[in-house]
FIZASE-664256 format. One record per atom (N, C-alpha, C): residue number from 1; residue in three letters; atom name; x, y, z. Coordinates in steps of 0.1 Angstrom, whole numbers, plus 2048, in hexadecimal, padded with zeros to 3 digits. Each point is the difference from the previous one (the first is absolute). Layout:
BEGIN
(atom NUM 'ALA' 'CA' (X Y Z))
...
***
This chain:
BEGIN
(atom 1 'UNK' 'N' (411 BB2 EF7))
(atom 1 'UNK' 'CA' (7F9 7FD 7F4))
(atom 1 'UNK' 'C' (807 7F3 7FA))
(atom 2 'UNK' 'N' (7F8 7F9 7FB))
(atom 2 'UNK' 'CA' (802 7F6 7FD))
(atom 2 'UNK' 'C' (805 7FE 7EE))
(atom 3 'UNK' 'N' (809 803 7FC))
(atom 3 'UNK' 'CA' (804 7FE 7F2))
(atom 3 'UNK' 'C' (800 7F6 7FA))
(atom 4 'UNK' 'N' (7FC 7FD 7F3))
(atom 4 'UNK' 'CA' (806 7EF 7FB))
(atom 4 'UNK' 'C' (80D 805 7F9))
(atom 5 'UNK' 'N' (807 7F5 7FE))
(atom 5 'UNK' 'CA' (80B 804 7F9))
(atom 5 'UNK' 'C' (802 801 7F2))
(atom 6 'UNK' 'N' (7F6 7F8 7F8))
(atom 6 'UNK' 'CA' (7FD 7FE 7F3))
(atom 6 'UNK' 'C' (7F2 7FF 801))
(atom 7 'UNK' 'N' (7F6 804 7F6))
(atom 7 'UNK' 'CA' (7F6 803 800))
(atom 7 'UNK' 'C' (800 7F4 7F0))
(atom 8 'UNK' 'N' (7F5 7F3 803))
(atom 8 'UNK' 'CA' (801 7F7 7F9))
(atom 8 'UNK' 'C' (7F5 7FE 7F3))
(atom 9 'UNK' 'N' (7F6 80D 805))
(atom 9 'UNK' 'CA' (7F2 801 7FA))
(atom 9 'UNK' 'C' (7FA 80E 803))
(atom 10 'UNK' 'N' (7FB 804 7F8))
(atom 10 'UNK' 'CA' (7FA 810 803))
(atom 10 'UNK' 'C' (7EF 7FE 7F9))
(atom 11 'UNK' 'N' (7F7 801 80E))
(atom 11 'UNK' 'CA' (7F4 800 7F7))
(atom 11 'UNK' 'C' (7FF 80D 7FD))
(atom 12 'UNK' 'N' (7F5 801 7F7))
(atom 12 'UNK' 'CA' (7FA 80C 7F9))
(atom 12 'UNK' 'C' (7F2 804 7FD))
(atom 13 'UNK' 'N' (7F8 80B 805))
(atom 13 'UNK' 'CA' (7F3 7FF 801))
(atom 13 'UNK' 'C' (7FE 811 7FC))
(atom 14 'UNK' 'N' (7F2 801 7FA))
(atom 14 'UNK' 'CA' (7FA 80B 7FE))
(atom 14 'UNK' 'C' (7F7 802 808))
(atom 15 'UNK' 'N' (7FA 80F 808))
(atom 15 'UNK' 'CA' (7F4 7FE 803))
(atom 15 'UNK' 'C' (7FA 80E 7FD))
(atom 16 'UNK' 'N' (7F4 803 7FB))
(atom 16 'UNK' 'CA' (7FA 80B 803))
(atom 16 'UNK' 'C' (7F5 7FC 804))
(atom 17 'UNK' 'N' (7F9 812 807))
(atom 17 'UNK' 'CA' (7F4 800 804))
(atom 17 'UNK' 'C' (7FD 7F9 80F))
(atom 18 'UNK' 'N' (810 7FE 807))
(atom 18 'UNK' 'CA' (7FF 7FC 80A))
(atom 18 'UNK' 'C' (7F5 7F0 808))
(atom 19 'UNK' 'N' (7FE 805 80A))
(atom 19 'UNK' 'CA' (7F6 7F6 805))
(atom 19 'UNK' 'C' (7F6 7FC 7F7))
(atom 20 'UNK' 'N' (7FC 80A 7FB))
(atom 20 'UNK' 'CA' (7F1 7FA 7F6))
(atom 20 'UNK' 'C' (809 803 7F3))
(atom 21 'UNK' 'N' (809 7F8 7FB))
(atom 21 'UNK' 'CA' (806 800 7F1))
(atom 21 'UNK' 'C' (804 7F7 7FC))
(atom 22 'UNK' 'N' (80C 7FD 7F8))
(atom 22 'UNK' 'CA' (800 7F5 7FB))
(atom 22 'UNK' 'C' (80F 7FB 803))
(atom 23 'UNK' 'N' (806 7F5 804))
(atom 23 'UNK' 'CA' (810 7FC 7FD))
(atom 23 'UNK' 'C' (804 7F5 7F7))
(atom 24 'UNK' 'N' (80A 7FF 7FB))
(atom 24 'UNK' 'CA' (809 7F6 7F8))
(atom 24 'UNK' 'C' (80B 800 802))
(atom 25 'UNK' 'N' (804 7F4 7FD))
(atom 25 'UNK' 'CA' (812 800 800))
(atom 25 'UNK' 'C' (803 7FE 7F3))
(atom 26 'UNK' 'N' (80C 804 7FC))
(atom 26 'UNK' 'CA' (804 808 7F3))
(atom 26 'UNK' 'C' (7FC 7F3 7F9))
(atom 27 'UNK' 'N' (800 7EE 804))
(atom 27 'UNK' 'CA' (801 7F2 7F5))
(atom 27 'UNK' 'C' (7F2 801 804))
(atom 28 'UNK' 'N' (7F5 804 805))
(atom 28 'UNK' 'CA' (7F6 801 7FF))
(atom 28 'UNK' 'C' (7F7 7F5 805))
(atom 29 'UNK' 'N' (80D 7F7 80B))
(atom 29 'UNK' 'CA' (7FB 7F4 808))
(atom 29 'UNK' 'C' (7F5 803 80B))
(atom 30 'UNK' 'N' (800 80E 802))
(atom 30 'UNK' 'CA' (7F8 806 80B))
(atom 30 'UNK' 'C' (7FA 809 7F5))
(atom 31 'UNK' 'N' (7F3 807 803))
(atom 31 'UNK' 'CA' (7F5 809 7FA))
(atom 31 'UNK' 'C' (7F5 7F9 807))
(atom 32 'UNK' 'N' (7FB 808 805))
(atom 32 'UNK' 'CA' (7FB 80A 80C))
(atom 32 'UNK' 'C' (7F7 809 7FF))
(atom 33 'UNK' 'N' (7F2 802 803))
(atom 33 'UNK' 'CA' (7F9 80D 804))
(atom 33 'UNK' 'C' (800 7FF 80F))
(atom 34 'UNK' 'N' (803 80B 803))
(atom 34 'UNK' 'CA' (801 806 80B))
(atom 34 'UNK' 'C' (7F5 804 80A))
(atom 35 'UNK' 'N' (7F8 7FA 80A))
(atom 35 'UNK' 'CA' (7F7 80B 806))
(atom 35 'UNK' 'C' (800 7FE 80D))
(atom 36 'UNK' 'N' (7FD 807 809))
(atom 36 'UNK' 'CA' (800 803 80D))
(atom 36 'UNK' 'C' (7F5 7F8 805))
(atom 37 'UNK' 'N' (801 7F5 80B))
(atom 37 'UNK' 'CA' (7F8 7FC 807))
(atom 37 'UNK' 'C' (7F1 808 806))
(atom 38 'UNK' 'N' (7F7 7F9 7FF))
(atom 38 'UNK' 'CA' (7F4 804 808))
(atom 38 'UNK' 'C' (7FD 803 80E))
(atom 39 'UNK' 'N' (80C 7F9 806))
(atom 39 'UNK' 'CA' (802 800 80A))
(atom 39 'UNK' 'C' (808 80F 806))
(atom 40 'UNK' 'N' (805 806 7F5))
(atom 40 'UNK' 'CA' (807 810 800))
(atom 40 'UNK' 'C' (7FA 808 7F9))
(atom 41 'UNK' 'N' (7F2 7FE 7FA))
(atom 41 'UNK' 'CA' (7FB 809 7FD))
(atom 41 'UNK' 'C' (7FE 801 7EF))
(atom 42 'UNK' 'N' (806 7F5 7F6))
(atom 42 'UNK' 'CA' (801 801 7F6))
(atom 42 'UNK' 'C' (7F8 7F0 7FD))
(atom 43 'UNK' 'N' (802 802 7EF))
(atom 43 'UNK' 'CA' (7F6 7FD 7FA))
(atom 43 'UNK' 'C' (803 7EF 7FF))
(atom 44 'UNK' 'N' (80C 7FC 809))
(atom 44 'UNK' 'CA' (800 7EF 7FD))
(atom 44 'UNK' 'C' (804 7FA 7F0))
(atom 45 'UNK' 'N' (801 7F7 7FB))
(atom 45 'UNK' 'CA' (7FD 7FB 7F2))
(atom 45 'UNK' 'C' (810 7FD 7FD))
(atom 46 'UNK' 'N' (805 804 806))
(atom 46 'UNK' 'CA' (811 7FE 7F8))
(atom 46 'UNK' 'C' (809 7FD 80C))
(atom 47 'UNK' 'N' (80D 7FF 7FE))
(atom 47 'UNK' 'CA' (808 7FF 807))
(atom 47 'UNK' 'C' (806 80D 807))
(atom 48 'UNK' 'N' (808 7FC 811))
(atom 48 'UNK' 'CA' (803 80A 804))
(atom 48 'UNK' 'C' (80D 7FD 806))
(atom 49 'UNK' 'N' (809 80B 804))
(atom 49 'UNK' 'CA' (810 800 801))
(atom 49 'UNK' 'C' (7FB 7F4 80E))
(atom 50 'UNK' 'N' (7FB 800 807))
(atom 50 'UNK' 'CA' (801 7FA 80C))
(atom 50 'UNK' 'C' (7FF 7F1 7FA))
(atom 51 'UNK' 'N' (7FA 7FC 7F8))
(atom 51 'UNK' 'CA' (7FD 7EE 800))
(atom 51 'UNK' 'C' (80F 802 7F4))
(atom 52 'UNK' 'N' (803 805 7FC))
(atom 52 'UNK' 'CA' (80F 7FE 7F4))
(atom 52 'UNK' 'C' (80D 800 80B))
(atom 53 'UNK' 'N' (800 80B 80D))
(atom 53 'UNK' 'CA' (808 7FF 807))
(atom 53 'UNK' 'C' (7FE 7F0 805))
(atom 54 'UNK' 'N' (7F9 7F9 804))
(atom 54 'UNK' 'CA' (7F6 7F7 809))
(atom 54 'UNK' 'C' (80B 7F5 7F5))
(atom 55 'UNK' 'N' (7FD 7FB 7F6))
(atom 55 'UNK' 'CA' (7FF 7F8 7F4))
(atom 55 'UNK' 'C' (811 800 7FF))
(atom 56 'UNK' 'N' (807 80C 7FF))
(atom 56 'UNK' 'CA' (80D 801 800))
(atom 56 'UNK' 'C' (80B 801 80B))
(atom 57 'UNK' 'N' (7F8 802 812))
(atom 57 'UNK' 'CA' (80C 7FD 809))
(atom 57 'UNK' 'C' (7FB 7EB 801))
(atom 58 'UNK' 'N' (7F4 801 7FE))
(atom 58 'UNK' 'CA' (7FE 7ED 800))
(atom 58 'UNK' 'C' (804 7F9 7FA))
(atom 59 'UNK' 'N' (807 806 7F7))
(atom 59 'UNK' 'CA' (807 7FA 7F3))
(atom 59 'UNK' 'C' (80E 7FB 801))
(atom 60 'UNK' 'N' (809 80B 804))
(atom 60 'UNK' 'CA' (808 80B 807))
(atom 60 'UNK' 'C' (808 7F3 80C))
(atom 61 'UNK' 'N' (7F4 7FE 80A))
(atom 61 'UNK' 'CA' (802 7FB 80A))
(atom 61 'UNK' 'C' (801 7EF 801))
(atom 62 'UNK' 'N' (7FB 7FF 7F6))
(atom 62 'UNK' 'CA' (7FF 7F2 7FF))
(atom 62 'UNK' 'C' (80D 7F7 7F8))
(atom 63 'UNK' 'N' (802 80A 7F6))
(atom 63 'UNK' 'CA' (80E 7FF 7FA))
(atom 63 'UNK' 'C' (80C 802 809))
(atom 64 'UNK' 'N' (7FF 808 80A))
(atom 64 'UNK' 'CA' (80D 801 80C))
(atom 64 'UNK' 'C' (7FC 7F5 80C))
(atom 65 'UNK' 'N' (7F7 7FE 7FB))
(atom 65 'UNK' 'CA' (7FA 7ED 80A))
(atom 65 'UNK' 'C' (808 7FA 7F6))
(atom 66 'UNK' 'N' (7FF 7F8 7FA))
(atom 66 'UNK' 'CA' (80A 7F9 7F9))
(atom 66 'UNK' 'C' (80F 7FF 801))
(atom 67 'UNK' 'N' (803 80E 803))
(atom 67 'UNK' 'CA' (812 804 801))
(atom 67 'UNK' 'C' (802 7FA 80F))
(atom 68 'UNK' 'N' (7F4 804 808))
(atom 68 'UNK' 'CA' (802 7FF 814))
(atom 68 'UNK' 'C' (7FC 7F2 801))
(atom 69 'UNK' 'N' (7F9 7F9 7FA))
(atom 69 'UNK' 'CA' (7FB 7F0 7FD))
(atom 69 'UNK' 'C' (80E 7FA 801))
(atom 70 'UNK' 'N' (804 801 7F3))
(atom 70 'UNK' 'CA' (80C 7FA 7FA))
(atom 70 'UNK' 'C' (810 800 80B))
(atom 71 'UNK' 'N' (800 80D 808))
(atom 71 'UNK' 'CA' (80C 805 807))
(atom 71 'UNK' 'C' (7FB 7F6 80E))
(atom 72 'UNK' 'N' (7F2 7FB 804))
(atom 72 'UNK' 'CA' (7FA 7FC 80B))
(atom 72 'UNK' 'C' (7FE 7F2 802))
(atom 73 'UNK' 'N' (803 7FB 7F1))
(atom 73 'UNK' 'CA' (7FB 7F6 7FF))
(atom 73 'UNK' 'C' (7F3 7F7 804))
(atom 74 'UNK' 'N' (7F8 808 7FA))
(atom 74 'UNK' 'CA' (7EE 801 804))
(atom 74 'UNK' 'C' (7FC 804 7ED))
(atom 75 'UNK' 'N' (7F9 7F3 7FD))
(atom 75 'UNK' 'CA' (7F7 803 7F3))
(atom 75 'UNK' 'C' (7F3 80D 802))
(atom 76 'UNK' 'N' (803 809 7F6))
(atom 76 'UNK' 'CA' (7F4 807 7FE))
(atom 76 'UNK' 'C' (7FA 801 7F7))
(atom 77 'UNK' 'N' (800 7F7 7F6))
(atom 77 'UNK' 'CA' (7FE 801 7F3))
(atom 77 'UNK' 'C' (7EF 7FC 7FD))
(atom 78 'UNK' 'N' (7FB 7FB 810))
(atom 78 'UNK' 'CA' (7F3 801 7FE))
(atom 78 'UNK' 'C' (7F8 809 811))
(atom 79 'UNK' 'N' (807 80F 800))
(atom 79 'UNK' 'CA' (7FF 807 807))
(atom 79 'UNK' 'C' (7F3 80C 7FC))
(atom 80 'UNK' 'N' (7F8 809 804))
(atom 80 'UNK' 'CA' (7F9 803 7F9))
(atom 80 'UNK' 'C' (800 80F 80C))
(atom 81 'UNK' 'N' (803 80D 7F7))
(atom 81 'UNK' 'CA' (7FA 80B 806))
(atom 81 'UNK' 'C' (7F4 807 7FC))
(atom 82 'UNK' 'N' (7F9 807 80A))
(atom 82 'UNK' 'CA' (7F7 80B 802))
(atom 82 'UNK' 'C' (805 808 803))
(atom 83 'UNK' 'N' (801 80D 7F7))
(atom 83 'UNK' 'CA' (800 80A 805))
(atom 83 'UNK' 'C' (7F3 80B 7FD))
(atom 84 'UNK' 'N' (801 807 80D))
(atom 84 'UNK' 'CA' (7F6 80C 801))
(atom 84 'UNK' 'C' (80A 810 801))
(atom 85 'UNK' 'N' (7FA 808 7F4))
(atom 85 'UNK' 'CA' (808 80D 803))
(atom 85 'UNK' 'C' (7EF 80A 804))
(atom 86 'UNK' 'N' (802 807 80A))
(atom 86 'UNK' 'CA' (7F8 808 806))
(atom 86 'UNK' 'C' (808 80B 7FB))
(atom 87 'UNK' 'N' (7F0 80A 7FC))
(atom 87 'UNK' 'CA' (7FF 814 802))
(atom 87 'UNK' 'C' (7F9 803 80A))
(atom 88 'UNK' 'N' (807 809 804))
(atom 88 'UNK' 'CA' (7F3 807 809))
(atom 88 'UNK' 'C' (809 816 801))
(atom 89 'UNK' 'N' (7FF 807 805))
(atom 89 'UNK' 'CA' (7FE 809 806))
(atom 89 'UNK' 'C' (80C 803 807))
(atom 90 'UNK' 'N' (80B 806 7FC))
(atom 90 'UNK' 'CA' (80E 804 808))
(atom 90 'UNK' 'C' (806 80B 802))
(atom 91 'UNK' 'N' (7FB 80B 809))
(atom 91 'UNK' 'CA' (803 809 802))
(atom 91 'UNK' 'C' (7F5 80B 7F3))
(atom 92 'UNK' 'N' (80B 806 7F8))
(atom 92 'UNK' 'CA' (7F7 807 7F2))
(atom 92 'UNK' 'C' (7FC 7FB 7F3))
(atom 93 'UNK' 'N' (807 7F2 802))
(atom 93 'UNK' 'CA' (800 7F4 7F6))
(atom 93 'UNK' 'C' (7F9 7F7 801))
(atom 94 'UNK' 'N' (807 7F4 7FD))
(atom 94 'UNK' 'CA' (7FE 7F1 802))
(atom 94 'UNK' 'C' (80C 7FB 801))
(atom 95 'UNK' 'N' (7FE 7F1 80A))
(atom 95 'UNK' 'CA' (80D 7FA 803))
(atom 95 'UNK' 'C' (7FB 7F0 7FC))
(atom 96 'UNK' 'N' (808 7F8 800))
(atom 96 'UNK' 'CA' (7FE 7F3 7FC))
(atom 96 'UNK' 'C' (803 7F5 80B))
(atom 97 'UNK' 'N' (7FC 7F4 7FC))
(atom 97 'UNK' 'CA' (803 7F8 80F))
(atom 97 'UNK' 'C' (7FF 7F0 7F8))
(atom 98 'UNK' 'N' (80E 7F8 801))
(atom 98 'UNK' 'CA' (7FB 7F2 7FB))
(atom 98 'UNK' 'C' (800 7F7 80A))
(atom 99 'UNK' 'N' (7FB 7F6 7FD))
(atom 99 'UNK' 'CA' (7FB 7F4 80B))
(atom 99 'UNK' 'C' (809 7F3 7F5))
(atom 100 'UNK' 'N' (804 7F5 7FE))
(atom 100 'UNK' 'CA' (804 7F9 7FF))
(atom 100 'UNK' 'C' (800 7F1 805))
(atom 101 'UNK' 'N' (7F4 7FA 7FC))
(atom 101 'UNK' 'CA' (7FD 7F3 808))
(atom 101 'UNK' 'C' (80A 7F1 7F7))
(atom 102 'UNK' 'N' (806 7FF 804))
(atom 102 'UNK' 'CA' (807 7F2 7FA))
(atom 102 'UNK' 'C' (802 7F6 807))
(atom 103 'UNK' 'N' (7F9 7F1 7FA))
(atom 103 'UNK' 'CA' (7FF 7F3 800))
(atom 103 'UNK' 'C' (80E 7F5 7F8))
(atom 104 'UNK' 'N' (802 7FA 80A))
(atom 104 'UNK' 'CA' (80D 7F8 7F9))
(atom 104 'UNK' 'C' (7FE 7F0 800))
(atom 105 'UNK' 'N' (7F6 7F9 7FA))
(atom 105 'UNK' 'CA' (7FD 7F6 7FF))
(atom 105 'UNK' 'C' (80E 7F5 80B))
(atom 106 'UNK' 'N' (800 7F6 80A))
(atom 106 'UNK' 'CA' (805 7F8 801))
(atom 106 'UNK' 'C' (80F 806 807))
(atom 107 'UNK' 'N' (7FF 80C 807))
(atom 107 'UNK' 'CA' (808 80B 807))
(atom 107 'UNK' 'C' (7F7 801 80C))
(atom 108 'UNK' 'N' (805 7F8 80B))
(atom 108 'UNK' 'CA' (7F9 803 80E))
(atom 108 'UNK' 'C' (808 813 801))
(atom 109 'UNK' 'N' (7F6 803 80D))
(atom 109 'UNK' 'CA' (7FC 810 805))
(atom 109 'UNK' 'C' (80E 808 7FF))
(atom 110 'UNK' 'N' (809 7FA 80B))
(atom 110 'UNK' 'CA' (809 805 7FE))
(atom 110 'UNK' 'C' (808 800 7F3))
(atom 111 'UNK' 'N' (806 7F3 7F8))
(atom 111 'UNK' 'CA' (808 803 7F7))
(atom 111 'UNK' 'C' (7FA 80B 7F2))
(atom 112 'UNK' 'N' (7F1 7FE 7FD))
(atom 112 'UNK' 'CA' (7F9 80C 7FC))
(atom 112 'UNK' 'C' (804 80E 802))
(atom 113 'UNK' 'N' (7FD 7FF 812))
(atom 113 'UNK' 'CA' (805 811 7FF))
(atom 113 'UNK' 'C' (80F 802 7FF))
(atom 114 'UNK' 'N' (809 7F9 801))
(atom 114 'UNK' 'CA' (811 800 7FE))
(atom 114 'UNK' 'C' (7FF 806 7EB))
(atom 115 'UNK' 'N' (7F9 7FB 7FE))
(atom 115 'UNK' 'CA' (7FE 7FB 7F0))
(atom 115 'UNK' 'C' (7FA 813 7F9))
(atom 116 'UNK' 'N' (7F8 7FE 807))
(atom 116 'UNK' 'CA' (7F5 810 7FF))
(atom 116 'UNK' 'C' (80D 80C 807))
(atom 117 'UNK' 'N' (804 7FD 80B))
(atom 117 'UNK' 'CA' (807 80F 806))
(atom 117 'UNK' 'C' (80D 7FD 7F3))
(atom 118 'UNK' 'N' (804 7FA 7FF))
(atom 118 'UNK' 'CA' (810 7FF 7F7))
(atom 118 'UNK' 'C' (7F9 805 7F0))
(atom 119 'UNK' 'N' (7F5 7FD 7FB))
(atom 119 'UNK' 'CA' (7FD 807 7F5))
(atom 119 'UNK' 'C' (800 80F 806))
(atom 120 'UNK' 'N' (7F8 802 806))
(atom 120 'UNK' 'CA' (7FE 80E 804))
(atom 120 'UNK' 'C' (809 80A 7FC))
(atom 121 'UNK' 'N' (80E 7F9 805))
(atom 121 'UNK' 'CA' (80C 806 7FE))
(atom 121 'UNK' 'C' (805 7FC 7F2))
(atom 122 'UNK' 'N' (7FD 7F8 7F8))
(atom 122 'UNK' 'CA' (804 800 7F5))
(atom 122 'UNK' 'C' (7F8 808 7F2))
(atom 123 'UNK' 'N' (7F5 801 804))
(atom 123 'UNK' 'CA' (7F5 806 7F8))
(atom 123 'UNK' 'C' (804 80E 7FA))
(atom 124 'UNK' 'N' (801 801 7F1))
(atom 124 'UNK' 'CA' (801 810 7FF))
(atom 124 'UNK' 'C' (7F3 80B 805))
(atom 125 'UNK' 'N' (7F5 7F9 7FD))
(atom 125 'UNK' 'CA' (7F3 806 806))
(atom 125 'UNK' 'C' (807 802 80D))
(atom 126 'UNK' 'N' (7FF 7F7 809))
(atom 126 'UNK' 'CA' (806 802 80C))
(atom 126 'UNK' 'C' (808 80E 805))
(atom 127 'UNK' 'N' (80C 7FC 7FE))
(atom 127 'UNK' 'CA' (808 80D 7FD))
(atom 127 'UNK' 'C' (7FA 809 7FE))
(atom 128 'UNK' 'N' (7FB 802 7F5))
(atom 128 'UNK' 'CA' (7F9 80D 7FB))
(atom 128 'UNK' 'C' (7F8 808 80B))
(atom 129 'UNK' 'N' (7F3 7F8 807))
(atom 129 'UNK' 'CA' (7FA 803 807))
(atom 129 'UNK' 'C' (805 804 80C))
(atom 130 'UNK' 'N' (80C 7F3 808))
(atom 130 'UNK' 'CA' (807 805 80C))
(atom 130 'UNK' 'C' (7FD 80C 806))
(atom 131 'UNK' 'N' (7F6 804 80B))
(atom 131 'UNK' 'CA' (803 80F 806))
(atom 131 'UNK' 'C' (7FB 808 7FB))
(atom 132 'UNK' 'N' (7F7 7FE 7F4))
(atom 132 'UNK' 'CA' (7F6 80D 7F9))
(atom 132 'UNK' 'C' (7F2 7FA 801))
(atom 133 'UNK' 'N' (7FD 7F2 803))
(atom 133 'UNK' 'CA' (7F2 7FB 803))
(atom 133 'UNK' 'C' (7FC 7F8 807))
(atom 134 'UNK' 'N' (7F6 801 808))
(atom 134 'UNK' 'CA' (802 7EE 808))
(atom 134 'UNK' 'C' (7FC 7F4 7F7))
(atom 135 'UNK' 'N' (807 7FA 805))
(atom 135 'UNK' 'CA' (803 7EF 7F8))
(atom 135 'UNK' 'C' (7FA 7F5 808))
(atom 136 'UNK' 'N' (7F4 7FB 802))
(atom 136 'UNK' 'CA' (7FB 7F6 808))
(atom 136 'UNK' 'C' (805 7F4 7FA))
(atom 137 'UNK' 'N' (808 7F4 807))
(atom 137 'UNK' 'CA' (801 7F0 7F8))
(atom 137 'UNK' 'C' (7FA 7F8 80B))
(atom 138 'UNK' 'N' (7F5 7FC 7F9))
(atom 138 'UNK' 'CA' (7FA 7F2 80B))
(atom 138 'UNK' 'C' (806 7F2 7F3))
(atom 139 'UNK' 'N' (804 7F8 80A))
(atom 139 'UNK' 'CA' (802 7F3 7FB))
(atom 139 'UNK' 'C' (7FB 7F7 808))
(atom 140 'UNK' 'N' (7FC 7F4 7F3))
(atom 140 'UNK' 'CA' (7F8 7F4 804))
(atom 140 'UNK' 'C' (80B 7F3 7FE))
(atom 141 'UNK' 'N' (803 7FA 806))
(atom 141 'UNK' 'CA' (80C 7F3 7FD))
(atom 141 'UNK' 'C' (7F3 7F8 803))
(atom 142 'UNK' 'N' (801 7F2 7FC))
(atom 142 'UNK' 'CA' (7F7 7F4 7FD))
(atom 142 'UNK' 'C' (804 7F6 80D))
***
């Protein structure tokens, strides 16, 4: 397991009512209705944990591009991710699955993927996920 040694920020969120409810974070920079995709059977119209996961390992990942940029000496500061987090059907549950497409402007193929695998490993998303979900990374170098 992977520990930090100092914990430098702690977010904070409410949620009730689950999938179809509502979230916020305690400064109120996030607020949120909650609803389950159409595509799962629910009524659409709001946001769902899958595009907030989506929104936050892209986020996540692109900031630990910067740290593997900088260590690689490869600009990423006009790099750009997609990510896709999939649901589907896992056993008695549901399981999750992200895809991660990243473009690194002016980074031929290879130094890209040097750039992409070394975040991988730097990413707290990353980490996190490690060995509980598959992680697809396609990269595009220019």
């Amino acid at each position: 397991m992977n520990t930090p040694e100092s914990i430098a920020y702690t977010a904070k969120a409410e949620v009730t009512g689950g999938r179809d409810g509502h979230g916020a974070t305690d400064d109120k920079a996030l607020d949120v209705d909650l609803r389950s995709p159409k595509e799962m059977g629910g009524p659409g119209g709001g946001t769902n944990p899958e595009q907030l996961f989506a929104v936050g390992y892209g986020a996540c990942f692109q900031g630990a591009m910067g740290l593997a940029g900088k260590e690689l000496g490869v600009d990423t500061s006009k790099s750009v991710v997609h990510s896709e987090v999939g649901i589907g059907k896992e056993g008695e549950s549901f399981g999750i699955s992200v895809k991660l497409t990243v473009t690194i402007p002016g980074a031929d193929q290879d130094t890209a993927q040097k750039v992409v695998d070394r975040t991988h490993e730097l990413c707290p998303y990353s980490k996190a996920t490690r060995g509980n979900i598959p992680v697809e990374l396609v990269v595009n170098g220019s």
